[in-house]
C-alpha positions as CSV (number, residue, x, y, z in Angstrom):
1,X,236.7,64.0,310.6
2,X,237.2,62.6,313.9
3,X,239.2,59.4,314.1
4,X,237.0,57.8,317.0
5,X,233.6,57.1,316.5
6,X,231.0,56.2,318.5
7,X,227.6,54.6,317.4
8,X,225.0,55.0,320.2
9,X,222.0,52.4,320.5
10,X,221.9,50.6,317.4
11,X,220.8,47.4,316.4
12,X,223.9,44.9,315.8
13,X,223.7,41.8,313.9
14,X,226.5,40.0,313.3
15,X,227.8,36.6,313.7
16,X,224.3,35.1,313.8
17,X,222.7,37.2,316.3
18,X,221.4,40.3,317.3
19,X,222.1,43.0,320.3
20,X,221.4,46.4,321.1
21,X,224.3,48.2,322.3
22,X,227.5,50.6,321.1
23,X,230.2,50.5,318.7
24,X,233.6,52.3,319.5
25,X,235.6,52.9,316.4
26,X,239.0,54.2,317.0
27,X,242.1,54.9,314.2
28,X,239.8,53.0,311.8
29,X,239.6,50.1,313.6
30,X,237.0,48.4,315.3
31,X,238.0,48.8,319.5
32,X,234.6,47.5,321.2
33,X,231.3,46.3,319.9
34,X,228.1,46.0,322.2
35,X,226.8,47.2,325.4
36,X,227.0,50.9,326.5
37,X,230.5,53.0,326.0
38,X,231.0,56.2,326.9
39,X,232.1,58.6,324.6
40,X,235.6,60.2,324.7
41,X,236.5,63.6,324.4
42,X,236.3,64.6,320.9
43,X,234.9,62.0,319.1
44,X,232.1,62.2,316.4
45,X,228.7,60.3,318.0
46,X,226.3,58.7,315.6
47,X,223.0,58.4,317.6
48,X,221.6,55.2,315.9
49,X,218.5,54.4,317.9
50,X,216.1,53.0,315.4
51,X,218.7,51.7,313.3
52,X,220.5,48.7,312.1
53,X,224.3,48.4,312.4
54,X,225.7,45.8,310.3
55,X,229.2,44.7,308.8
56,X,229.9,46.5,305.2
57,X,229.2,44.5,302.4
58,X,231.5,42.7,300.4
59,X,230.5,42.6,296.7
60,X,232.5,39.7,295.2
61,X,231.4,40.1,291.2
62,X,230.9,43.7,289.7
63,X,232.2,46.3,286.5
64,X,232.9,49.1,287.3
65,X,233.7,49.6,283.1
66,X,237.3,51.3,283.9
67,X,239.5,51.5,281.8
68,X,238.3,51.9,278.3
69,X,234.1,51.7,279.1
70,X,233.8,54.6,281.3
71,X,231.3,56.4,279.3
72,X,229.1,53.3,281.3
73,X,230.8,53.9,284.8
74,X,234.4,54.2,286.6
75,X,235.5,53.1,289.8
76,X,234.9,56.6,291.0
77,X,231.2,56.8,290.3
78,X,230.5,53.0,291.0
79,X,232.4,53.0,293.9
80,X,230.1,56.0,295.2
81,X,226.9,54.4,294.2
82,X,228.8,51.7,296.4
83,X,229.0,53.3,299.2
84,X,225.3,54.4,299.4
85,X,224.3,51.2,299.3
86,X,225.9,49.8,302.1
87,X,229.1,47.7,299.7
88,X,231.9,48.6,301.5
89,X,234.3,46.4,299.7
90,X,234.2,45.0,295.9
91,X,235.6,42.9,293.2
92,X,235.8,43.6,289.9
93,X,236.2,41.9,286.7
94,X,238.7,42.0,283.9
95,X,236.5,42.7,281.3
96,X,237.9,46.3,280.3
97,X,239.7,47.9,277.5
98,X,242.1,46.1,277.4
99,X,241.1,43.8,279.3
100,X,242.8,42.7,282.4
101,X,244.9,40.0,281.3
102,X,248.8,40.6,282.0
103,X,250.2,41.4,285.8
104,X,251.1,45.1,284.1
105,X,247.2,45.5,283.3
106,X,246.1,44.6,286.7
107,X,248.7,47.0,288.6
108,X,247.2,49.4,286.3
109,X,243.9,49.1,287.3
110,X,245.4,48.9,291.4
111,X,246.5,52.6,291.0
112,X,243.5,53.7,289.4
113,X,241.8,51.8,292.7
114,X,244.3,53.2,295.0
115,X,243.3,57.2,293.8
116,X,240.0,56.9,292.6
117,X,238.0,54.5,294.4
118,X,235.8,55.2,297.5
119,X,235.4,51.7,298.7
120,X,237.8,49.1,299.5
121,X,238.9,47.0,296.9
122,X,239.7,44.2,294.6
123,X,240.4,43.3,290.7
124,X,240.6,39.8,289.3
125,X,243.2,38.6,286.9
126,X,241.6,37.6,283.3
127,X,241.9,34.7,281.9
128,X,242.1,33.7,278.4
129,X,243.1,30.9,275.5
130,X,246.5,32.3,275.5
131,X,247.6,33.9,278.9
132,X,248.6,30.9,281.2
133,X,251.7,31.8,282.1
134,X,250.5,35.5,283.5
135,X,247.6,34.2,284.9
136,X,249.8,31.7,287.4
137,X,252.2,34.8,287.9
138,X,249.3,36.1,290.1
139,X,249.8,36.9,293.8
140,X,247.2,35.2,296.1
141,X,247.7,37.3,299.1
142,X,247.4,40.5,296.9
143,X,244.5,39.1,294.7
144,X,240.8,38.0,294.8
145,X,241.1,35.3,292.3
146,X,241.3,34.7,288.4
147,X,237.8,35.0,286.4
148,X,237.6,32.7,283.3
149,X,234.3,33.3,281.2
150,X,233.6,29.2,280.2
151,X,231.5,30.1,277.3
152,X,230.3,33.8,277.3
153,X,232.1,35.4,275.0
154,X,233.5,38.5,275.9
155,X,235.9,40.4,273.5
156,X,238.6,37.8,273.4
157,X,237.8,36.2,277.1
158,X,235.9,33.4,275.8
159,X,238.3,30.3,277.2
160,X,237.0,27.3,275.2
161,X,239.7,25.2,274.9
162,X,240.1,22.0,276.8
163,X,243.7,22.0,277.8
164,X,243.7,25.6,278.7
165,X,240.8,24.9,281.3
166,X,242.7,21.9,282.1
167,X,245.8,23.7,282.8
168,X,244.2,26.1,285.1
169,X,242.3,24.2,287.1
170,X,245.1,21.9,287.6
171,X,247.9,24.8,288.2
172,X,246.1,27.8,289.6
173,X,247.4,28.4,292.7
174,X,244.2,30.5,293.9
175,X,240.4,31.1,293.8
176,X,238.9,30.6,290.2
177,X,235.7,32.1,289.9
178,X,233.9,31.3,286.9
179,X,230.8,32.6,284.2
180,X,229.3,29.1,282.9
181,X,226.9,29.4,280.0
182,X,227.4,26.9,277.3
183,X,228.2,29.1,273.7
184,X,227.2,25.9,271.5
185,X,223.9,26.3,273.0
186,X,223.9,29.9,272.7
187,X,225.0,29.9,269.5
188,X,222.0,27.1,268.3
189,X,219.6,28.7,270.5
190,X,220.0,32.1,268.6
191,X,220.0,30.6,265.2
192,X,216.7,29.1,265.7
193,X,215.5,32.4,267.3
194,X,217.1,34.2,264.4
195,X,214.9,31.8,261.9
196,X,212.0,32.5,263.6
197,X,211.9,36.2,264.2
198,X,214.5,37.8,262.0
199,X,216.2,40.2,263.8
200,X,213.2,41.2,265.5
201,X,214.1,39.1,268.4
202,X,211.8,40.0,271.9
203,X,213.5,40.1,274.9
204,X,211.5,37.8,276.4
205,X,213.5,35.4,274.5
206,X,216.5,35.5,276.0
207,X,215.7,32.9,278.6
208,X,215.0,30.7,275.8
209,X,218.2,31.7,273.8
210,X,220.8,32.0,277.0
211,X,218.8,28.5,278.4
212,X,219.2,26.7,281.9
213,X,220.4,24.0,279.4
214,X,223.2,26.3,278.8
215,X,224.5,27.2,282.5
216,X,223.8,23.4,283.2
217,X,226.6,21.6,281.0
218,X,229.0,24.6,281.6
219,X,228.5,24.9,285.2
220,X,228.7,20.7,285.4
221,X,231.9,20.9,283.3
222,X,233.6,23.2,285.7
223,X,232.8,21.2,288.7
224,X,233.5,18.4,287.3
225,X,236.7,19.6,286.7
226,X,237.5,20.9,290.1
227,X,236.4,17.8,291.6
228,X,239.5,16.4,289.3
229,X,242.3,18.4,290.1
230,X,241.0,19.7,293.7
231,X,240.6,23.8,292.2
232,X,239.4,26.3,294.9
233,X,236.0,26.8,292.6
234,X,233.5,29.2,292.8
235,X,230.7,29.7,290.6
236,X,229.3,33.1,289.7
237,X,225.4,33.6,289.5
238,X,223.6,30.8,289.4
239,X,220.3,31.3,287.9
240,X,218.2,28.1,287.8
241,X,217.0,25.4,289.7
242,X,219.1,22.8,287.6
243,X,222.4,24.0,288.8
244,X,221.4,23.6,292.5
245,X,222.0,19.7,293.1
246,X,226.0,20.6,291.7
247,X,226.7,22.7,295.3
248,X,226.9,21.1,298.8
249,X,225.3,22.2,302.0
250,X,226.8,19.4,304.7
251,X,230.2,20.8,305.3
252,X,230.9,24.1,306.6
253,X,231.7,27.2,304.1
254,X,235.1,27.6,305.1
255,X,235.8,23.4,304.0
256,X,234.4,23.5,300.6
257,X,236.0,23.8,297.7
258,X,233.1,24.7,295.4
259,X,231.3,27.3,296.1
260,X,228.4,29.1,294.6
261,X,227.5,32.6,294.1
262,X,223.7,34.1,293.5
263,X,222.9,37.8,292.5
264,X,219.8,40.0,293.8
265,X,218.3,40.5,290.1
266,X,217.8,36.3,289.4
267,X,216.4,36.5,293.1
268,X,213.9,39.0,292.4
269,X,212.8,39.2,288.6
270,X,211.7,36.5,286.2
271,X,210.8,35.8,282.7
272,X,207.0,37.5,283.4
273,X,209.1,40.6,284.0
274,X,210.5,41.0,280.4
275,X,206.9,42.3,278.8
276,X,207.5,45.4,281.6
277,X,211.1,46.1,281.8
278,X,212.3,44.5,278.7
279,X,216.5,45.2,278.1
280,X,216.1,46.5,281.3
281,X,216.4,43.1,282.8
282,X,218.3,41.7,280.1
283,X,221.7,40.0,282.0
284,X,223.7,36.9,281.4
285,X,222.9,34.5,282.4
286,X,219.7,35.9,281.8
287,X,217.0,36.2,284.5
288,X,215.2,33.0,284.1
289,X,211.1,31.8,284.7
290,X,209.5,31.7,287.8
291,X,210.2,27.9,289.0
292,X,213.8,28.6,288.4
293,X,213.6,32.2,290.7
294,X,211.6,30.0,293.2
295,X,214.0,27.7,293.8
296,X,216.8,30.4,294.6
297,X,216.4,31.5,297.9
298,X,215.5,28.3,299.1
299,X,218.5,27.1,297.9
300,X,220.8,30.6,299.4
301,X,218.6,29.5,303.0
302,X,220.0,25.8,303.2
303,X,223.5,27.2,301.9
304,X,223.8,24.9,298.7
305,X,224.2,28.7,297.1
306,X,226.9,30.6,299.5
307,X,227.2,34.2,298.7
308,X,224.6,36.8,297.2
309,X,226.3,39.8,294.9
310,X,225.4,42.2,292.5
311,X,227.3,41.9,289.2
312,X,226.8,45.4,288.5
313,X,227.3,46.3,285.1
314,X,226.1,49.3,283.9
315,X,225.3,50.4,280.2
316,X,224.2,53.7,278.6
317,X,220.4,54.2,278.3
318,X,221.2,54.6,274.6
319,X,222.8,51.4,274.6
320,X,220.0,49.5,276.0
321,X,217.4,51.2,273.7
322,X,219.0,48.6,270.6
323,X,217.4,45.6,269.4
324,X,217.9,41.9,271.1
325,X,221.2,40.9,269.2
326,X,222.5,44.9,269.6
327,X,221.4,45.8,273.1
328,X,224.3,44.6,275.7
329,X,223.9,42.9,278.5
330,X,224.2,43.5,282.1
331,X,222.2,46.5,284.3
332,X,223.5,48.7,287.6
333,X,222.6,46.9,291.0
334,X,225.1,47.9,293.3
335,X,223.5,50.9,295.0
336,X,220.6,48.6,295.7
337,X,221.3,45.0,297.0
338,X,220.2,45.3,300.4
339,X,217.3,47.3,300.2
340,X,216.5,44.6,298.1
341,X,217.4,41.9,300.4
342,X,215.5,44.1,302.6
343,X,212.5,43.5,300.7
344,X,212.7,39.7,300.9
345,X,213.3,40.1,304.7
346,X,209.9,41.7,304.6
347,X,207.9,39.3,303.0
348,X,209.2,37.1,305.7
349,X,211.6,34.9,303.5
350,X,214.7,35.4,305.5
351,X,216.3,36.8,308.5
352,X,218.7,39.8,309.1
353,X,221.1,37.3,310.1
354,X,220.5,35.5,307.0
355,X,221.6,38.5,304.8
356,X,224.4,39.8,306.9
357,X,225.7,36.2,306.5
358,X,225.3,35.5,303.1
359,X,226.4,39.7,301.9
360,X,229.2,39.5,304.4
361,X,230.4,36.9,306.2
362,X,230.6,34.5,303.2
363,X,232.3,36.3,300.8
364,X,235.1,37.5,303.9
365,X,234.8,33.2,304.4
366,X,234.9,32.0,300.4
367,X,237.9,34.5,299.5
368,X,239.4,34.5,302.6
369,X,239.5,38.2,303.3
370,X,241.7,39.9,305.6
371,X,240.3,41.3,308.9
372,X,236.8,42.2,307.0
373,X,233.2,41.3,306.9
374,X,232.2,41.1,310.5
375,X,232.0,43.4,313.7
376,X,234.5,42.2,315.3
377,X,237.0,43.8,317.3
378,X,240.4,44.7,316.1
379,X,239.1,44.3,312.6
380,X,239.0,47.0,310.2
381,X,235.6,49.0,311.0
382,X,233.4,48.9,307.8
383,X,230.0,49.4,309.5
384,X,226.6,50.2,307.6
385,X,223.6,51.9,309.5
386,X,220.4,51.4,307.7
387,X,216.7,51.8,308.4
388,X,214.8,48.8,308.0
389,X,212.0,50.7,308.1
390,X,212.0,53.6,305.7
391,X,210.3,53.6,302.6
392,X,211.5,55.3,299.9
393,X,211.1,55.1,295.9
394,X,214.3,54.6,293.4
395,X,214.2,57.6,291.1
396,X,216.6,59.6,289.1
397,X,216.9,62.2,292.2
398,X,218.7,59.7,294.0
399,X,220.5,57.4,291.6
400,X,224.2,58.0,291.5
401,X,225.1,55.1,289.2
402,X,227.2,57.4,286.0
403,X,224.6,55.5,283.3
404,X,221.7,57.0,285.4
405,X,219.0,54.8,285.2
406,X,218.0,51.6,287.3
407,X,215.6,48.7,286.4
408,X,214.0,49.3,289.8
409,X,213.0,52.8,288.9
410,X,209.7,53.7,290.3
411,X,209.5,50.9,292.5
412,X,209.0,51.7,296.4
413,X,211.2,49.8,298.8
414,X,211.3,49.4,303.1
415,X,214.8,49.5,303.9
416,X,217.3,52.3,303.3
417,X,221.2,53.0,303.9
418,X,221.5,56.1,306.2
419,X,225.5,56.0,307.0
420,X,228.4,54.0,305.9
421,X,232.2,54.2,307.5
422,X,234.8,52.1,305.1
423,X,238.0,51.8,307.3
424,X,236.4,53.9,309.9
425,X,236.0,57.0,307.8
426,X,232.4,58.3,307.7
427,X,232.2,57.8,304.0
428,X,228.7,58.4,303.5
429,X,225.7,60.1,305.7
430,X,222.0,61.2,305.5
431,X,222.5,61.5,302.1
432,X,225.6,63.1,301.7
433,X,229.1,61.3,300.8
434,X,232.4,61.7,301.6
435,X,234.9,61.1,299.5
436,X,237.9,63.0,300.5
437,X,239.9,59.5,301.7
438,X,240.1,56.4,299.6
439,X,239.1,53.1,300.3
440,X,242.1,50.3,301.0
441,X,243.5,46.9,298.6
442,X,241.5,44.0,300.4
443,X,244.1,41.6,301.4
444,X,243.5,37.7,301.7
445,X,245.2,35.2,304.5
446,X,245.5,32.4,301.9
């Protein structure tokens, strides 16, 4: 594969605006962006008239199930459902076997990275009741940030108690990116569902059981207590309209210290959608009713909510076929969160500016990423082509998730990925991936 790349007449938006013109990529770098450049002797040309060049997506919160879960997924296969999708970066969460929760777990999980994974990436360090000391050991120029699950309980993740949370918010030395659901709620919430249906629970009860009351005094608690001790905060999918009034949207991105995250599933289901899809759409926090879903994107437009993500976390079909209180939760997303951006852009809700901002300026902004998440020259060229334009339907002929399924299946979309370069390799193109180079450790300028 050539290492200069030019792509001819596309459609660039970046940085708030959009041009037609070139892009010259050259030892995986990004050399010139806009108007026309010649090509040089021997490069690879991408004609791109028609198309829409934008930066590669940066994916701040998804599983990729490896180790110990990868009869779900592994950072191979999720990496190359990445890829096809437009994410050219990610970060993943601790929540393994074992999960990720000394510095020798995490290196672990770098290698596996380093051979295995297509796109560029990153791997939080877990958090739990009785890891402090590795947790601060963490390095914040090698690392995205540490993930603490404030009242979801996940294997032995759950961090419930005060001085703990205390302790890390007043010590860590680095991003702390948090999942807020209140598990004294939960847990009343599912006894009183459990006395009323047995263990015949629907799963349109789940907004009821994981409630906005729930996210509400979790979410509050953590911001209250980075508002104490000054913690670099940043909350993970927010999925109602009660947590809104907790984020800012009066200082610029790269000044706040709380920051808010919201994922494409709570922007485009809601509780009417359980009756169709049922454990399909079953996530935590779960996907909510409609006045919480309407007040998202207006909420991601005036930037009180700062970055939008996936949390892709895929499960067996077999595994989502159990009842409510067996059936886990969690669904694949990550081959799909622009075209469903895409969709909203559509309906005329936002702008392609809008997205490219909010899938990959702000997460490059809120974590601080190194020389990523814009087209800008010198940095490293992850560039997505896509197709505004071309409809297509998700199906199982061109899902490349490892579980296999999708809760969009059968659903016909406007908007579709046609190439993807990650470090200025051509990693994916008209359907066809190319995985014979690795994607690189995102670094941070912390």
């Amino acid at each position: 594969m050539s290492k200069t790349i030019v792509i001819k007449d596309a459609r660039i938006v970046n940085e708030g605006r959009i041009q037609a013109g070139d892009l010259l990529v050259r030892n995986g770098r990004i050399e010139r962006v806009g108007g026309i450049i010649p090509t040089p002797q021997g490069a690879l040309e991408i004609p791109a008239y028609g198309l829409t060049a934008i930066p590669g997506i940066i994916d701040d919160q998804v599983h990729f199930r490896e180790p110990g879960l990868t009869h779900k997924g592994d950072i191979y296969s999720e990496s190359r459902a990445a890829v096809a999708g437009g994410v050219t970066s990610y970060m993943e969460m601790p929540n393994v076997k074992p999960p990720t929760l000394t510095q020798a777990l995490l290196a672990e999980k770098y290698a596996i990275g380093a051979a295995r994974s297509l796109a560029n990436y990153s791997f939080y360090m877990g958090v739990s009741n009785e890891n402090l000391d590795e947790v601060l050991r963490t390095d914040p120029l090698q690392v995205c940030g540490v993930k603490v699950f404030m009242g979801s309980s996940t294997g032995n993740m759950l961090v419930d108690e005060p001085g703990v949370l205390e302790a890390l918010f007043r010590q860590s030395p680095m991003l702390i990116a948090t999942h807020c659901e209140d598990e004294s709620v939960i847990r009343a919430n599912s006894e009183a569902a459990r006395n009323r249906y047995g263990e015949d629970v629907p799963m349109a009860q789940h907004p009821v059981i994981r409630s906005a009351e729930a996210c509400l005094l979790s979410s509050s608690f953590a911001v209250d207590l980075a508002k104490r001790y000054g913690t670099r905060l940043h909350v993970l999918h927010i999925s109602t309209r009660d947590e809104l009034d907790l984020f800012r949207n009066d200082l610029p991105l790269a000044e706040k210290r709380i920051t808010a995250e919201v994922c494409v599933h709570h922007l485009f289901f809601n509780a009417d959608d359980y009756e169709r899809l049922g454990a399909r759409i079953k996530w935590n926090p779960a996907v909510k009713g409609r006045e919480h879903q309407q007040a998202l994107l207006p909420a991601l437009l005036d930037d009180r909510l700062d970055v939008i993500a996936t949390d892709h976390a895929p499960h067996t079909r077999e595994e989502k076929s159990g009842d409510y209180f067996n059936c886990p939760s969690g669904g694949p997303l990550i081959q799909h969160s622009l075209t469903l951006m895409l969709h909203f852009y559509h309906q005329g809700l936002i702008s392609l500016e809008k997205i490219v901002e909010k899938m990959c300026h702000a997460p490059a902004i809120c974590y601080q990423v190194a020389e990523r998440g814009y087209l800008r020259e010198g940095y490293r060229a992850d560039i997505v082509l896509a197709d505004t334009e071309e409809r297509w339907t998700v199906g199982p002929e061109n899902l490349l998730y490892k579980c296999g399924w999708s809760p969009l299946e059968g659903m016909t979309f406007a908007g579709r990925v046609k190439s993807t370069l990650i470090n200025g390799h051509l990693a994916y193109h008209q359907g066809k991936l190319y995985d014979d180079q690795p994607g690189m450790r995102l670094t941070f300028t912390r």
